[in-house]
N, CA, C and O atoms as a MOPAC input file, in Angstrom:
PM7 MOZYME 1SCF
protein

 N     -1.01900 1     1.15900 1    11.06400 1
 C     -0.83300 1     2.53400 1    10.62600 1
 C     -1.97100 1     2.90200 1     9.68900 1
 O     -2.44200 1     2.12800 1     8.85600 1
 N     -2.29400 1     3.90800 1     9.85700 1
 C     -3.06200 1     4.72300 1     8.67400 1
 C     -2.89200 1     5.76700 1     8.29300 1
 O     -2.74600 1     6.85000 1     8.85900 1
 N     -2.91700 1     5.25200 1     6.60500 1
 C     -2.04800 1     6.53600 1     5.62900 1
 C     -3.20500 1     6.94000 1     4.90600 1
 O     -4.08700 1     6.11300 1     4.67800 1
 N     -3.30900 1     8.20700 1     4.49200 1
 C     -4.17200 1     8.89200 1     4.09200 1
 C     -3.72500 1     9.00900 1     2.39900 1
 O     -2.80000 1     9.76700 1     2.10700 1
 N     -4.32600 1     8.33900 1     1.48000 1
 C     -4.27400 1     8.30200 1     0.02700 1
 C     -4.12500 1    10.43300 1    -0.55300 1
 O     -4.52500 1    11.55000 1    -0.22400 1
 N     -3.33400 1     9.78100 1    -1.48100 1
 C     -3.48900 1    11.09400 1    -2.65900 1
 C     -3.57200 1    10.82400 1    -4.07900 1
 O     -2.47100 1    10.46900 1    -4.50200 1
 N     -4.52100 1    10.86400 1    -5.02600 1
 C     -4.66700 1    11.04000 1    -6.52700 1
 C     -5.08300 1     9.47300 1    -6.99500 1
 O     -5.01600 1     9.13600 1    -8.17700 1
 N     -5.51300 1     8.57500 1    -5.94800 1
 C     -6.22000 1     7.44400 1    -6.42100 1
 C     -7.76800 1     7.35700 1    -5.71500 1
 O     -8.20800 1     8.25000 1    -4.99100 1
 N     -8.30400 1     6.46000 1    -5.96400 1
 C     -9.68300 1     5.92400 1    -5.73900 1
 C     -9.93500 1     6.04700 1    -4.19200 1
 O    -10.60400 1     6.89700 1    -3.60600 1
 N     -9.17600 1     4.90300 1    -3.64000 1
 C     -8.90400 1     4.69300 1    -2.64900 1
 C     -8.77200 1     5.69400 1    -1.22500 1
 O     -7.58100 1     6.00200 1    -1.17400 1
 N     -9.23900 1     6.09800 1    -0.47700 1
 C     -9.21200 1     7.52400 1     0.61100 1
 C     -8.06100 1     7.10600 1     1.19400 1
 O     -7.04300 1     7.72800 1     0.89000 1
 N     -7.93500 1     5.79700 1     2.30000 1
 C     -6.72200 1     5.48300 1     3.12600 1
 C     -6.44900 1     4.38000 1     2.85000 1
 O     -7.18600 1     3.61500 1     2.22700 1
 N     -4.93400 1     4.03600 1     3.42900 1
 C     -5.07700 1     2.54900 1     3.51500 1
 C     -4.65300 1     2.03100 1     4.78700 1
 O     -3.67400 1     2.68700 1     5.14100 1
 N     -5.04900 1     0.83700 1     5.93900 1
 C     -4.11900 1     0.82000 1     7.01700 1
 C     -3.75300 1    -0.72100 1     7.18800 1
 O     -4.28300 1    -1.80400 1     6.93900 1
 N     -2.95800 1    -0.40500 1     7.56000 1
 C     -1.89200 1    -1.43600 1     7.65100 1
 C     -0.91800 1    -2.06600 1     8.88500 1
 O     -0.98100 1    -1.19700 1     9.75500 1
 N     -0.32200 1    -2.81300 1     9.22900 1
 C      0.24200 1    -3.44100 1    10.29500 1
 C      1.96500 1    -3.82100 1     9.82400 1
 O      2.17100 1    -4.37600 1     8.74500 1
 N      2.76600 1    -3.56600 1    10.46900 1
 C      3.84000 1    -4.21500 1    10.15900 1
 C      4.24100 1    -4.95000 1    11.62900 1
 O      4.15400 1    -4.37700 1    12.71500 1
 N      4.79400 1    -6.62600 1    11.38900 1
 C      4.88400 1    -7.06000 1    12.47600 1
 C      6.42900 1    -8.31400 1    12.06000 1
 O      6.37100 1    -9.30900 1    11.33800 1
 N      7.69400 1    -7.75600 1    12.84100 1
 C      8.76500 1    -8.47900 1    12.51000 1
 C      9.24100 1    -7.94100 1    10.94400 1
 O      9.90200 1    -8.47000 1    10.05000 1
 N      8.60600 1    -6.70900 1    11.07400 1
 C      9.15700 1    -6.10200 1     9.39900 1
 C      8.50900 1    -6.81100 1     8.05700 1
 O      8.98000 1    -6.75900 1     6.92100 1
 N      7.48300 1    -7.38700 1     8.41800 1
 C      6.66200 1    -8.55200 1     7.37600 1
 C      5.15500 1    -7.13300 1     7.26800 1
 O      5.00300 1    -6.33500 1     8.19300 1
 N      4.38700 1    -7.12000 1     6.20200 1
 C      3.33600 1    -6.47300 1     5.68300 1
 C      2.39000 1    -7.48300 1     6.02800 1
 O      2.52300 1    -8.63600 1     5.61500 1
 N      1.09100 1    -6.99400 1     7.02800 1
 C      0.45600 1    -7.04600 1     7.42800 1
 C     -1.22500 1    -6.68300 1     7.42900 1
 O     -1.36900 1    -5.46800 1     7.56500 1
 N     -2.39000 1    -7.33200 1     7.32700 1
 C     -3.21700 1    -6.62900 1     7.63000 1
 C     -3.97500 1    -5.32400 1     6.57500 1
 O     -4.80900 1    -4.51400 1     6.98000 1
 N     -3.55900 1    -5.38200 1     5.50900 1
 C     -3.80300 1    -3.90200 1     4.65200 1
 C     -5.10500 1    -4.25400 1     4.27600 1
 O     -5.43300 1    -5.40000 1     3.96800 1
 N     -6.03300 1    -3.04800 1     4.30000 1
 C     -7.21200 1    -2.64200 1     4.25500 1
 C     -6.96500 1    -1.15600 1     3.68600 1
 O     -6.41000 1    -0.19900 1     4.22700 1
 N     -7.68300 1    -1.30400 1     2.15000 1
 C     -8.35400 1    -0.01600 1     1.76300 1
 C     -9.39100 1     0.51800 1     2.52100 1
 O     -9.95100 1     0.06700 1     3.52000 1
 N     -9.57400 1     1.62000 1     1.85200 1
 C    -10.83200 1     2.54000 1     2.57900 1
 C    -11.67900 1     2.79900 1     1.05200 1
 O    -10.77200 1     3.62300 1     0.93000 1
 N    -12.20100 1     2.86400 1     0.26200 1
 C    -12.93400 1     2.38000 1    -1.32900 1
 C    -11.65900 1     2.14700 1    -1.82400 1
 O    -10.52600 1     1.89500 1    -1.41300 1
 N    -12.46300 1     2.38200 1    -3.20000 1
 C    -11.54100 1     2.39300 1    -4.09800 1
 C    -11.94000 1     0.92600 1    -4.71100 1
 O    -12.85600 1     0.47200 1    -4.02400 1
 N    -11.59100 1     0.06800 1    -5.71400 1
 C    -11.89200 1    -1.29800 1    -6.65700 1
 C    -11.35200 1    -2.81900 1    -5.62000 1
 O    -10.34800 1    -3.53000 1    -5.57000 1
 N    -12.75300 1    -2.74400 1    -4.87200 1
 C    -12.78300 1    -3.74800 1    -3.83500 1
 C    -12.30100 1    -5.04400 1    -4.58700 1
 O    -12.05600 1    -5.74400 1    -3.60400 1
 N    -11.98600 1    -5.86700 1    -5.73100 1
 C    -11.50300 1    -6.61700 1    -6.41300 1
 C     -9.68300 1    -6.98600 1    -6.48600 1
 O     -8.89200 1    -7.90000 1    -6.25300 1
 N     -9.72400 1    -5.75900 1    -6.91200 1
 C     -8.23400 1    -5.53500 1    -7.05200 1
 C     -7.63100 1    -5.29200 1    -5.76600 1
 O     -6.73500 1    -6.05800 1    -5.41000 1
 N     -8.15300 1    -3.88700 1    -4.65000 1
 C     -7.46000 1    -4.29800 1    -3.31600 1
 C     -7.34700 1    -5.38800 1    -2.83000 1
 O     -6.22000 1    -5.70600 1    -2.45200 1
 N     -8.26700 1    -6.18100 1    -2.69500 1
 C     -8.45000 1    -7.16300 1    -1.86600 1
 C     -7.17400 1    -8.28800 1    -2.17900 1
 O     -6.37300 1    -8.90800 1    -1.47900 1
 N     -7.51000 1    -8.16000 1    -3.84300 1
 C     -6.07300 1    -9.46000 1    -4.07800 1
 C     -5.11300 1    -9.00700 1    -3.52000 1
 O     -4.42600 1    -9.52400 1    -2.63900 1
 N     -4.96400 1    -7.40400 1    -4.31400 1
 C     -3.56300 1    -6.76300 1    -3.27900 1
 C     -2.71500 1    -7.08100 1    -2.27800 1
 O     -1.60100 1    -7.53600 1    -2.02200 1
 N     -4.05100 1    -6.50200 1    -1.66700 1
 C     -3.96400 1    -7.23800 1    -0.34600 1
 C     -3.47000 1    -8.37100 1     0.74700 1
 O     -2.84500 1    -8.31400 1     1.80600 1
 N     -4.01200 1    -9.34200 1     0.02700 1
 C     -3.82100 1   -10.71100 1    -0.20500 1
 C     -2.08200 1   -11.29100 1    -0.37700 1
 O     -1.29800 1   -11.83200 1     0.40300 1
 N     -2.00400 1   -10.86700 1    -1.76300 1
 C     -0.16200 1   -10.72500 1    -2.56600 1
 C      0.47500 1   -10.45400 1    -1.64300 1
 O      1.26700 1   -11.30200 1    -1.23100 1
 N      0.39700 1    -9.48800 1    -1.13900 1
 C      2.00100 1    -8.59200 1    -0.14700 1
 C      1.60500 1    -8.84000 1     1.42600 1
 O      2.34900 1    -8.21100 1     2.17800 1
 N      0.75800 1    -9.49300 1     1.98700 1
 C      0.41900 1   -10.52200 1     3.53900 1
 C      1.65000 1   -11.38100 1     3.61500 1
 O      2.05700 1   -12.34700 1     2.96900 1
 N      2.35300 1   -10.28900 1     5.21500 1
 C      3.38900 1   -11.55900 1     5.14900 1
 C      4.72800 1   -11.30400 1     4.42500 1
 O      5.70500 1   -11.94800 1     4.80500 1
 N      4.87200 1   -10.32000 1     3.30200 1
 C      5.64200 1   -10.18800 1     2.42500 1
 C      6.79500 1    -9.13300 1     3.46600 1
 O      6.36600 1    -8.54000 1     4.45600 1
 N      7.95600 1    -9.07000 1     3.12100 1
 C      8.74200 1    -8.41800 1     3.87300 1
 C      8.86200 1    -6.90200 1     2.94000 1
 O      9.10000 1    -6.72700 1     1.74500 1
 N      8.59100 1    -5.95300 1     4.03400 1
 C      8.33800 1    -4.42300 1     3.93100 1
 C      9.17000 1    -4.14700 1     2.92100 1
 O      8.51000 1    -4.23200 1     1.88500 1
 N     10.63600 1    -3.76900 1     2.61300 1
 C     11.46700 1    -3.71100 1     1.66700 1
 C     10.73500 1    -4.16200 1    -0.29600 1
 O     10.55700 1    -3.56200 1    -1.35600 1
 N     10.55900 1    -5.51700 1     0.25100 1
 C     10.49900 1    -6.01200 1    -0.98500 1
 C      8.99600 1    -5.72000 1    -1.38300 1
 O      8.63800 1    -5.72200 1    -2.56100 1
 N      8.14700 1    -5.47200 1    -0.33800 1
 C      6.71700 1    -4.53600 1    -0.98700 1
 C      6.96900 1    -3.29700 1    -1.74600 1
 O      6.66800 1    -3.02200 1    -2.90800 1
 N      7.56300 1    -2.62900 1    -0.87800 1
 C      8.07700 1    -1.26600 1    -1.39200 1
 C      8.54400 1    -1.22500 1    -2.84000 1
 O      8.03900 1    -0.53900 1    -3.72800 1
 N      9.54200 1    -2.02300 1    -2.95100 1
 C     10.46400 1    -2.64100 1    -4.06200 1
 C      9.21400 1    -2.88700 1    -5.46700 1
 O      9.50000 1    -2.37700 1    -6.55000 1
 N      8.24600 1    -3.46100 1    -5.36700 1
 C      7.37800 1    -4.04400 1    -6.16700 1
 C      6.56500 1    -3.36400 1    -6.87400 1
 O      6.09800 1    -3.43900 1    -8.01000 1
 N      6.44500 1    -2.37200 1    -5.58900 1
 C      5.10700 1    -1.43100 1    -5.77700 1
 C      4.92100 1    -0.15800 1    -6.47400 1
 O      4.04600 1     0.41800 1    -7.12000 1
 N      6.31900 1     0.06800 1    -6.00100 1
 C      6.90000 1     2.15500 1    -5.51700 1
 C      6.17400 1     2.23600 1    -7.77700 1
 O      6.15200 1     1.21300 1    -8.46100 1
 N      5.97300 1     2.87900 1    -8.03100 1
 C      6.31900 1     3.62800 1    -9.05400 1
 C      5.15600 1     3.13200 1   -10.18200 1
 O      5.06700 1     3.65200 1   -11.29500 1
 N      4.34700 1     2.12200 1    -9.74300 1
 C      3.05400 1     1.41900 1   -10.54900 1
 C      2.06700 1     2.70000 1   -10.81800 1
 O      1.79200 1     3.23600 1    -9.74400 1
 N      1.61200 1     3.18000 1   -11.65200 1
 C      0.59000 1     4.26700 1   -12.45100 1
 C     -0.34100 1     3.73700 1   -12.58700 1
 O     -0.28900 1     2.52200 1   -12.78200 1
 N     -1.56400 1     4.39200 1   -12.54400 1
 C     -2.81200 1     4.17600 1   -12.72500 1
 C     -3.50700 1     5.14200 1   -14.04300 1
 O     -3.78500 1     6.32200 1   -13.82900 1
 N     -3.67800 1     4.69400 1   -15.00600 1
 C     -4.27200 1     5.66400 1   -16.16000 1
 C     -3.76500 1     6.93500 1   -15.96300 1
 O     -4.56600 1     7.85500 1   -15.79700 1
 N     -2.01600 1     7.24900 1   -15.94600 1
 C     -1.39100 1     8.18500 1   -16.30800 1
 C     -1.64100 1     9.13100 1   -15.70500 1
 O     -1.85200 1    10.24600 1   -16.18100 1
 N     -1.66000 1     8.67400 1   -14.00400 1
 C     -2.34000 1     9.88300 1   -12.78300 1
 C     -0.65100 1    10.17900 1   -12.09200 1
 O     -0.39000 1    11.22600 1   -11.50000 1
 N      0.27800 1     9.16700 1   -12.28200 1
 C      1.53200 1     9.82800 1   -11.77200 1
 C      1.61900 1     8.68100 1   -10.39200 1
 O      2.71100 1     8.33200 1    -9.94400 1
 N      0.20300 1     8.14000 1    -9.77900 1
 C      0.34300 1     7.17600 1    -8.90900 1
 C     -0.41700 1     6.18100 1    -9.07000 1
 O     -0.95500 1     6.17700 1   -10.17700 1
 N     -0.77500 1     5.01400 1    -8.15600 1
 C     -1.80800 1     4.00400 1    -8.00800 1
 C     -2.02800 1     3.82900 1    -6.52100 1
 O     -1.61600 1     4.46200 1    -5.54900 1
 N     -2.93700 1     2.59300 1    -6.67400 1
 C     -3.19900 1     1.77000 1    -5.30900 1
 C     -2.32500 1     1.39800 1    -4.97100 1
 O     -2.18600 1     1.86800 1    -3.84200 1
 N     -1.38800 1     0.68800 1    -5.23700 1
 C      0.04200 1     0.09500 1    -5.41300 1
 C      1.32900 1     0.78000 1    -5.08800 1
 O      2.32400 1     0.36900 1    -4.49200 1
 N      0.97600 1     2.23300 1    -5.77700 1
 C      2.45300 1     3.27100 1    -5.30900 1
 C      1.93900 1     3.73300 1    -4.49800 1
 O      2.81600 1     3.91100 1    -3.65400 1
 N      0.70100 1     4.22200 1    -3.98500 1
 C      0.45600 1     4.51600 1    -2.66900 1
 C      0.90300 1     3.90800 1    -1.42500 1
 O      1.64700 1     4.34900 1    -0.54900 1
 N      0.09700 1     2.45900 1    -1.57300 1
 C      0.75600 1     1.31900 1    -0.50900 1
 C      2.62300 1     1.64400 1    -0.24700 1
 O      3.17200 1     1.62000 1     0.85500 1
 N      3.34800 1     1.94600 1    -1.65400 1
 C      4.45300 1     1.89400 1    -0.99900 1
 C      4.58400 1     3.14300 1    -0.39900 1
 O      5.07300 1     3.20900 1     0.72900 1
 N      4.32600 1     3.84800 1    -0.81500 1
 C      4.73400 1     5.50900 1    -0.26100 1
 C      4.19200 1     5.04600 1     1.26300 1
 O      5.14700 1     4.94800 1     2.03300 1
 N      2.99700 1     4.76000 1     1.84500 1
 C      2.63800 1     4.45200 1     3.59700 1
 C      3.63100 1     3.71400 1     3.78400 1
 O      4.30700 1     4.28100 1     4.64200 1
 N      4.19800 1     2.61500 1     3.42900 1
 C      5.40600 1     1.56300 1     4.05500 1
 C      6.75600 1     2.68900 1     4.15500 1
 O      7.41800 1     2.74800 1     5.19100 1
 N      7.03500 1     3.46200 1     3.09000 1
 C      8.13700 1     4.56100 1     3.49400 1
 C      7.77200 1     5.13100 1     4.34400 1
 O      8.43000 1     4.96600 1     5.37100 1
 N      6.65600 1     6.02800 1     4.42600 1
 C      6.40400 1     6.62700 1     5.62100 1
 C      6.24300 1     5.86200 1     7.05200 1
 O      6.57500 1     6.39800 1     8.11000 1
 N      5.87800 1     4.98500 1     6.99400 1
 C      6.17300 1     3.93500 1     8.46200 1
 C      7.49100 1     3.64900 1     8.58500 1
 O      7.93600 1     3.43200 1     9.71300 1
 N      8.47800 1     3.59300 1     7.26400 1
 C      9.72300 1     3.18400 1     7.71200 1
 C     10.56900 1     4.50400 1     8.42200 1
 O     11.54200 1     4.32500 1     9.15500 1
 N      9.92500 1     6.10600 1     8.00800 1
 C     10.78500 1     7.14400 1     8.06000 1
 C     10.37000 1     7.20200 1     9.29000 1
 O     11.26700 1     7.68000 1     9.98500 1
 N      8.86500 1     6.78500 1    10.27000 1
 C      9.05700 1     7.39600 1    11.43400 1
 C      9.12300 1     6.17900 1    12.76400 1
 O      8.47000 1     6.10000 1    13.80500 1
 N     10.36700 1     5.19300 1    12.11000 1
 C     10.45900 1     4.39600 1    13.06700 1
 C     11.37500 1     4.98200 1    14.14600 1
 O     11.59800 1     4.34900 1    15.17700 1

């Protein structure tokens, strides 16, 4: 899937879900350091409990992050299953 970012660094992010496990996530910019571990962390991790981890993480008091983004695309993949 590819979700199109709002109010972080980052433009998109896309992603794979396979057996309901998080898959595959690739930023589009944004702090190639920090995605990448991201990244890395939630591989494999079951969709729910990404969501769970992520949803509501702030970035210098913007209202979102890299992190609440990622979950907001996993809701939106879950709303148009």
């Amino acid at each position: 899937m590819n979700y199109k970012t709002s109010g972080v660094c980052a433009k998109e992010i896309n992603f794979d879900v396979i057996n309901n496990k998080v898959t595959n996530v690739t930023f589009v910019n944004g702090c190639p350091g920090n995605l990448l571990g991201l990244a890395q962390l939630v591989e494999g991790m079951d969709i729910d409990e990404t969501i769970s981890r992520l949803k509501g993480i702030d970035c210098r008091s913007k209202g979102t992050s890299c992190p609440d983004q990622l979950a907001k695309a996993l809701e939106k993949y879950k709303e148009n299953l």
